[in-house]
C-alpha positions in Angstrom: -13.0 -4.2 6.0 -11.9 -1.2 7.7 -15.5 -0.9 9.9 -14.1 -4.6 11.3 -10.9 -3.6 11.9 -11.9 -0.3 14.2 -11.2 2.1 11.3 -15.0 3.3 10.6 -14.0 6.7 10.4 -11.1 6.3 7.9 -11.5 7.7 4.6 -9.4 6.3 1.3 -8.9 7.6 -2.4 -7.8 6.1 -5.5 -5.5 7.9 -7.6 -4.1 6.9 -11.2 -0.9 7.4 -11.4 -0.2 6.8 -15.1 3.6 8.5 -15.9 7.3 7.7 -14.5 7.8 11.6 -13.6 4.5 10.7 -10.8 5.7 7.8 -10.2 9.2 9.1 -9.0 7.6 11.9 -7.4 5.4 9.8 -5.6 7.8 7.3 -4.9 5.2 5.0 -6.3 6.8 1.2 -7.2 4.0 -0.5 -8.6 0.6 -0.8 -8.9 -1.4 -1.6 -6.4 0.2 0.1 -3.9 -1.6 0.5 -0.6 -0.8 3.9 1.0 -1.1 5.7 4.4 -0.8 9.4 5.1 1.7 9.0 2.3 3.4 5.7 3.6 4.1 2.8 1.6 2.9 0.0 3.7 5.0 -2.5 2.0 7.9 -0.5 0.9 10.7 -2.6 -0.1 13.6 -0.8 0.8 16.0 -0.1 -2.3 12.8 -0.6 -5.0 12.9 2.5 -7.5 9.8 4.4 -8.6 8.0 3.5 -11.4 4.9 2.1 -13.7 5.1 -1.9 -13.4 2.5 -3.9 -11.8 3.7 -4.8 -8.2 4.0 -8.6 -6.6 3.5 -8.9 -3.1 5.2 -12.0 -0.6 2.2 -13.7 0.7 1.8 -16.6 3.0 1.1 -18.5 -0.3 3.2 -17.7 -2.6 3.8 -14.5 -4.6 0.6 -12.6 -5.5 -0.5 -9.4 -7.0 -2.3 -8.0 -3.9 -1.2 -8.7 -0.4 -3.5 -10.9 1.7 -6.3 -9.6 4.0 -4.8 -10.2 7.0 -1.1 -8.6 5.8 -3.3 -5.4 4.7 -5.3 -5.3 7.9 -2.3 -5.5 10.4 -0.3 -3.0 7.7 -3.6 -0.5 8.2 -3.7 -1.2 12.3 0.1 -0.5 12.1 -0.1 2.6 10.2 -3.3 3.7 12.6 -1.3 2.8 15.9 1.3 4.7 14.3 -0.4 7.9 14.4 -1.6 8.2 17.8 
């Protein structure tokens, strides 16, 4: 996906994070949580950190991952973003 989107070059990492205290101090609301250069990029303002699997608002309905096309325009956000 991110060779179609003009992000060839991007690199990403998984990371486990598997207590509260990294959660908090990751600010880290749910898993999956889709990250970049430490950016939430579906941060739901007032959500508190912490280990629970995470819903995302999708065009159909509530899911547990965000749909392609919310993730690619979050990534070309966050890349526009940084220029």
């Amino acid at each position: 996906m991110l060779v179609r989107i003009g992000l060839d070059d991007a690199a990403f990492t998984t990371r486990v994070i598997s207590d509260t205290r990294a959660a908090e101090a990751e600010g880290f609301t749910g898993s999956p949580t889709f990250m970049a250069d430490g950016r939430d990029l579906f941060a739901e303002p007032g959500r508190a950190p912490g280990i629970a699997c995470r819903v995302y608002r999708t065009p159909g309905g509530l899911a547990g991952l965000p749909g392609l096309d919310q993730l690619r325009r979050a990534l070309l956000g966050a890349s526009a973003s940084n220029d």
